[in-house]
N, C-alpha and C positions, 0 to 999 in steps of 0.2 A: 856878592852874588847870593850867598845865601841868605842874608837881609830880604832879598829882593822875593827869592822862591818865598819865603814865610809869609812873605805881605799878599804875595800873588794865590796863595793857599787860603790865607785868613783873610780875603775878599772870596773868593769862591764858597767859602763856607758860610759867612757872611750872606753872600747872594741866595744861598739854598735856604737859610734858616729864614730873611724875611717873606720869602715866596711862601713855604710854610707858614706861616704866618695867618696867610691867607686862606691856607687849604679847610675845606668843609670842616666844620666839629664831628669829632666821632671818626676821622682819616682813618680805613685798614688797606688802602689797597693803593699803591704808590708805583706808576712807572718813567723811567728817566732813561735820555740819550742826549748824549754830547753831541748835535750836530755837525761839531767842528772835527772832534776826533775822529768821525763815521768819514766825513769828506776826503778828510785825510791820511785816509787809510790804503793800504796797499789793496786791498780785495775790492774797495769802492772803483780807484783808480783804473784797472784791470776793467773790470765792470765795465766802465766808461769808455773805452779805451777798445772792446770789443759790443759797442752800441754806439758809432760814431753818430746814427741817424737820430736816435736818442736824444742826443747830446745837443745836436745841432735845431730838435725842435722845441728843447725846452729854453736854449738862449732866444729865442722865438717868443717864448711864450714871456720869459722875464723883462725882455724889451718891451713888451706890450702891459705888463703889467707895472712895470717900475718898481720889484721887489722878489730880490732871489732869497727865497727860504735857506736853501743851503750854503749862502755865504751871509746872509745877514741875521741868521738865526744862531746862536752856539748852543745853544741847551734848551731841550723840551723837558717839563716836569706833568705827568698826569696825576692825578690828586682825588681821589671818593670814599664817602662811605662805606661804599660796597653793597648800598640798600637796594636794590633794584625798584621800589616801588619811588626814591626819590629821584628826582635829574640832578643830584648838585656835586655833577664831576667836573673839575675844573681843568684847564689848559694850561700852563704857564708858559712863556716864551721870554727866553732872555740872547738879545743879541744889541740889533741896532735898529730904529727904528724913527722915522723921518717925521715926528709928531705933528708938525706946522703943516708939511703936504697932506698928511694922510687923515689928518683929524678937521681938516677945511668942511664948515657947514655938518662937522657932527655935533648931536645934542651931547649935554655934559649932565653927569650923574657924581658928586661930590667935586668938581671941577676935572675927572676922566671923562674924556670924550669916549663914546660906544660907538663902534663901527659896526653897521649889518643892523639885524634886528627888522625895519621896514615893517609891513603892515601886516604880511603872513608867515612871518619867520623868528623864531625865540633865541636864537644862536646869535650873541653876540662879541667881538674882541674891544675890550677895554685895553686903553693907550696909557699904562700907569705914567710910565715916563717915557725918555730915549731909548731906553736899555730894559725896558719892560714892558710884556703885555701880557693880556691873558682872555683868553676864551673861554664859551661855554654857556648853558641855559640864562635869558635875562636873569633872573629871578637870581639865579644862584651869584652871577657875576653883582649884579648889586649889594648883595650880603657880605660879598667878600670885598668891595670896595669899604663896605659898610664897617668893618673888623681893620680895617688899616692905623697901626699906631696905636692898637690894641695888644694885652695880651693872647699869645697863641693858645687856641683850642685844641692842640693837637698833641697827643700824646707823647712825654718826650723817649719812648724807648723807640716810637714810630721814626719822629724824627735822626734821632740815632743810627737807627738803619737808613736811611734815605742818606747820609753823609758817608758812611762807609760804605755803600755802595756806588753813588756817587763820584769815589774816588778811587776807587779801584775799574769799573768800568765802565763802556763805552754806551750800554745797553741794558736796560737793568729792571727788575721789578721784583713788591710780593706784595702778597696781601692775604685773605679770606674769601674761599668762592662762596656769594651768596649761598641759599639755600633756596630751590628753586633755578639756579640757574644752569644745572648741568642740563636741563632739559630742556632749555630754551639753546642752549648750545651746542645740544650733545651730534647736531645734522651737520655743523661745521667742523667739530672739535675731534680730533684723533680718539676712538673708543679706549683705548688704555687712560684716558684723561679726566674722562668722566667721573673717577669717584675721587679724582684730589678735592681736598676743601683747603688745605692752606699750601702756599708754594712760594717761592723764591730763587732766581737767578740771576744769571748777569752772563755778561757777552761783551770779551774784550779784544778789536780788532785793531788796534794801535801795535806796534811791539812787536808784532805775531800774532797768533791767534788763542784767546780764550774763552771757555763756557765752562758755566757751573751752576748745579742748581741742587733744590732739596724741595721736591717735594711728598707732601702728607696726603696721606689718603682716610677714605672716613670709615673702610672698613679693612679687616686684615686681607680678603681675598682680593679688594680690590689695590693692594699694597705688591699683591704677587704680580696680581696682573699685570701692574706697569711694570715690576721688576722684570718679567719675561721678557717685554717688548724691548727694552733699553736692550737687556742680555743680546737681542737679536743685531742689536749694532755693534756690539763689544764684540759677539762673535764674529761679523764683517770685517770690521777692521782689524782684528787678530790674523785674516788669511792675507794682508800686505806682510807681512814678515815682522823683522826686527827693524825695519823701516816705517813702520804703520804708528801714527799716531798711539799712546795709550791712554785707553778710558776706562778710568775709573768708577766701578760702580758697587755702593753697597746699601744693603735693603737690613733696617733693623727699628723696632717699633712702631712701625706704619709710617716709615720715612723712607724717602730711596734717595741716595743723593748720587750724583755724578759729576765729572766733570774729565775736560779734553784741555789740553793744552797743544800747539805748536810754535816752536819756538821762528823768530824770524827768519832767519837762515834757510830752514826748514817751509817756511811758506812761500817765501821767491822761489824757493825751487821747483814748490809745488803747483807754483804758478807758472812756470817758466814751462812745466810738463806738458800743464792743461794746454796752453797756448800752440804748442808742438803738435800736441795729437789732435788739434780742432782743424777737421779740412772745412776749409770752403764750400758751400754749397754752388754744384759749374750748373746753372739752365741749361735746360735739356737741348739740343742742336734739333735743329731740324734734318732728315736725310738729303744728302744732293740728289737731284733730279730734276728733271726736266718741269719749268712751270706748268701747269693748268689752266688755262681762262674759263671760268663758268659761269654762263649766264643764268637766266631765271624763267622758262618758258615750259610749257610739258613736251615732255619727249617725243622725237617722230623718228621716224625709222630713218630720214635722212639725214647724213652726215656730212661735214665739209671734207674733203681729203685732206688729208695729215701734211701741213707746212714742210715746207724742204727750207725755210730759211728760220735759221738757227737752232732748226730741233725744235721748235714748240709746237705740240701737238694740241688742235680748238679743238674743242666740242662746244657744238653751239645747240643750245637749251633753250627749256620756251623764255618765250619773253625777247630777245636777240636774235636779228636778222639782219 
């Protein structure tokens, strides 16, 4: 058995390092999610479970497409520079993938077939194999078919991280916020977020639940500032009791890190709560009373007398006579 976990570990690690491989030269900004761990998660299942309508229109939409991302994909890798002024962020996808159907009548760029692309669109998925593909700008996807069976361009402290996070969770990223991009960000992005320039997390829903993160800020006040804001959940969550999640948070050289654990135990029950205190939403009744028939004519001062059989009272309106 444990023969078997080492083999199962040193293919998985295997798999991340040749996708790397791949990834743009010059990599800072790396994010990743186990599609399979997320599916099979207690809080996804919950999720689904209270979105029946949900549920039932995207088997809908899979039947029609002939391809469920969250059972034929296990793992997304995002991959860039971090340059804004180039496109050459890439997609990786590792699951299953039906090459003979899906590649019918696509052109071949080193014997990878490219799907998409057509006459006004740059976004293309390359079909490396069964078990791999990867999306992302023509140009940049060609380069990185172009780098296959080559040495990696990529940094190996970079890559390093990408494996340790990788295995510890479910959700995960860091990198370098460009320069220039708080401001192209700053109308979506949480105002306490704004002055981070380097940052790193992870998000693990397998087990129970975990988050962790660290990030850097480019000035000291703007270091306080997110320390506040986090402070503001830490202080939330301190008024559940000795029942309440803890989160840890500490702010020291322009870094603030935290992090939330709940253990499994601990999350079914917290789900089991959620599930208890969620009423139903009941459509409003209508009052009982007697129907109305109204027709559509302008008003005259004459009226029909009021039915003696079964209580329904006409008024007859213009338009009906």
């Amino acid at each position: 058995m444990r023969i078997l976990l080492l083999l199962v570990a040193y293919a998985a690690a295997a798999g991340a390092a040749d996708l790397m491989e791949l990834a743009p030269p010059g990599t800072k900004a790396v994010f990743g999610a186990r599609v399979k761990g997320i599916v099979e998660s207690p809080l996804f299942k919950d999720a689904a479970k209270q979105a029946p309508q949900l549920a039932e229109e995207w088997v809908k939409l899979v039947a029609l497409a002939g391809f469920d991302p969250l059972h034929d994909i296990d793992e997304v890798l995002i991959a860039a520079s971090g340059d804004i002024q180039k496109a050459d962020g890439l997609v990786f996808l590792r699951g299953r993938f039906n090459v003979e159907k899906m590649a019918t009548g696509a052109p071949l760029d080193h014997g990878v077939p490219l799907l998409g692309g057509g006459k006004s669109g740059n976004s293309v998925m390359a079909l490396l194999d069964s078990e791999n593909a990867l999306m992302g700008d023509l140009i940049a996807v060609r380069a990185a078919i172009a780098r296959r069976g080559q040495p990696s361009r990529v940094d190996a402290a970079v890559a390093a991280r990408v494996q340790s996070l990788r295995e510890r969770f479910d959700v995960w990223g860091f990198g370098e916020v460009p320069k220039g991009f708080g401001s192209t960000a700053a109308a979506s992005a949480p105002q306490a977020l704004d002055g981070v320039d380097r940052f790193e997390f992870g998000v693990r829903l397998t087990g129970g639940f975990e988050i962790a993160a660290d990030l850097h800020s480019r000035t000291p006040k703007d270091a306080e500032k997110l320390a506040a804001s986090l402070g503001t959940i830490s202080a939330m969550l301190a008024m559940g009791g000795q029942s309440a999640p803890k989160f840890n948070l500490q702010a020291k050289d322009g870094s603030v890190k935290f992090s939330l654990a709940i253990s499994q135990e601990e999350m079914t029950k917290m789900l089991a709560a959620a599930r208890m205190n969620a009423v139903p939403a009941t459509p409003p009744t209508a009052k009982s009373g007697p129907p109305v028939i109204i027709g559509g004519e302008t008003p005259t001062a004459e009226k029909t007398p009021p039915s003696t059989d079964g209580g329904i009272t006409v008024f007859v309106l213009p338009g009906k006579k």
